[in-house]
N, C-alpha and C positions, 0 to 999 in steps of 0.2 A: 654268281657272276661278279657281282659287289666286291663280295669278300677277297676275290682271287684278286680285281684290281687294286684292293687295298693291302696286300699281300705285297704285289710284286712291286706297289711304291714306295713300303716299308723296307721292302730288300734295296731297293736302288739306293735312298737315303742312306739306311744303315751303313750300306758299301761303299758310300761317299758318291757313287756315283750319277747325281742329280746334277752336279755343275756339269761336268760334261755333257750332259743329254741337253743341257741348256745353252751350253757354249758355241754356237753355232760362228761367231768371232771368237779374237783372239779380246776385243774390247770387252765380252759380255762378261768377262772375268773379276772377279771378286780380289783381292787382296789388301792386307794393314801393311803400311810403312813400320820401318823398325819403332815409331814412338804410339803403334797400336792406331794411330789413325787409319780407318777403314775407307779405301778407295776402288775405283773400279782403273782397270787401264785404259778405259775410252777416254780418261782425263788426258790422256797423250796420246790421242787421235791426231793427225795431221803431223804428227813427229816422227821421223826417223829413233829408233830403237835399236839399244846393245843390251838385250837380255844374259845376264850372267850370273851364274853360281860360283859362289863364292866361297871363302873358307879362310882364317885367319891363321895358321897351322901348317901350312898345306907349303910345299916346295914353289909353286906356283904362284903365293902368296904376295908375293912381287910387283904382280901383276896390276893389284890397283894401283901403281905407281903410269903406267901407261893408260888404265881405262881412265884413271882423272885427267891426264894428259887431254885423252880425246876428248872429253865430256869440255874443258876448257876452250880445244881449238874451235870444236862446232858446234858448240849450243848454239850462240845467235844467229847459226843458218837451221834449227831447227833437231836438234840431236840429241838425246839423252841416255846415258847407262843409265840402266837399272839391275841394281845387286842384289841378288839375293842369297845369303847364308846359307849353309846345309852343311849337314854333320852328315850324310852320307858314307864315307869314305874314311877309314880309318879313324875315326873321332879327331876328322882337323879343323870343326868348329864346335868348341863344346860348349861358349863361352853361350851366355845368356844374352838377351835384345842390344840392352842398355851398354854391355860388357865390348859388345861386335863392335857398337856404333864408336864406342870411344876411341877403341883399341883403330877404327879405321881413319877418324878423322884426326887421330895422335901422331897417331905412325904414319899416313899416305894422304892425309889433307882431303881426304874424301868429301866433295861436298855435291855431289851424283846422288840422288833419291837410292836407299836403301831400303830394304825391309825385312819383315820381319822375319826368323829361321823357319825354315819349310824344308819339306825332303822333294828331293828332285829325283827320286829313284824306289825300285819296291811300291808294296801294298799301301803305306801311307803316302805316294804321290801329291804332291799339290793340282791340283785342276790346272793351272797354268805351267807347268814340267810336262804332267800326262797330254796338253794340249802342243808342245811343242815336237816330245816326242811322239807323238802318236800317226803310224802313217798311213789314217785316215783324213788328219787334219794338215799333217807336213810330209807328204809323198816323196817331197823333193829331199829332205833332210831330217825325217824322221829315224828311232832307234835313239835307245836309251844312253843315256848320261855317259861318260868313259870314266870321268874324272872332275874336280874342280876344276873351276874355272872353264868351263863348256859357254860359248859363247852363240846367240841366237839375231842376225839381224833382221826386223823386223822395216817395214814399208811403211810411209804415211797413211798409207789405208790398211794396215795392217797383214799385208803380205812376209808370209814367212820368205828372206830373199837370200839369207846364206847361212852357215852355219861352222864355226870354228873351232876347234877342240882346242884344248888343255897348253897343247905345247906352241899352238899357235898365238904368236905375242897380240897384246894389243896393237900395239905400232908396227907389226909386219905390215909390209906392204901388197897384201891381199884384201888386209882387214879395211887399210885405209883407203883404198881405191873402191873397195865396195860400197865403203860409206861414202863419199864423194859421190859415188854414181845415184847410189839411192836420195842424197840430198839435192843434187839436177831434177830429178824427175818430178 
């Protein structure tokens, strides 16, 4: 009997999937900033969240030009993008940690917490991708990635509360009225 539980926790590990049997929040998650700094995301508990995959390549690429935008209008009411990297998608981020960080804070003033490149799709999921799409944990707005730049807003208690795709801008005015509303509450 031993053995079989020590089996099926070697299989879970192997599969990656121990963070998620753990992830009961979207806080209890594990992730490094692009400079390998290792955090958890309850460090921005009480915050309004723009979870987004990113990509420097990518037609869409544009886009950190409005997510700084936001990051600037509402951080001191409590708001923050968080970027994340992923070569997902036609290899439109190929570039390495160091390469992404530059290339964002050169080109798009980037200064929104980034981190480190993860996959947001497929077998290698990140525990925080698989926790946004997954519709056991996001009913309301789970299903898998479409494309870069898929945006997730997130509650100060960490309620999953809208969900954006690719072509929807940062600065549309659906994105911004959500964020507003979530920063009232």
């Amino acid at each position: 009997m031993i053995n079989i539980f020590r089996l099926t926790i070697a299989i879970i590990i192997l599969i990656g999937g121990i963070s998620m049997l753990t992830a009961t929040s979207i806080y209890d998650i594990n992730l490094k900033r692009i400079d390998g700094q290792e955090i958890k995301l309850e460090t921005y508990k009480g915050k309004v969240l723009l979870i987004v995959n990113t990509a420097s390549k990518c037609g869409f690429t544009k886009q950190y030009d409005g997510l700084q935008e936001l990051y600037t209008r509402y951080e001191k009411e409590g708001f923050v993008v968080l970027g994340f990297p992923a070569n997902n998608f036609l290899n439109q981020e190929p570039g390495e940690n160091k390469e992404i960080e530059n290339f964002c804070r050169l080109n798009y003033g980037v200064s929104f917490p980034m981190f480190e490149k993860i996959s947001v799709a497929g077998k290698s999921i990140h525990p925080l991708y698989q926790y946004l799409t997954d519709k056991k944990t996001n009913p309301a707005f789970g299903g898998k990635i479409s494309w870069n730049f898929n945006k997730f807003l997130i509650s100060r208690e960490g309620k999953i509360l809208n969900r954006f795709g690719s072509t929807t801008t940062p600065l549309d005015n659906a994105v911004i009225t959500s964020i507003e509303k979530a920063l009232k509450e």
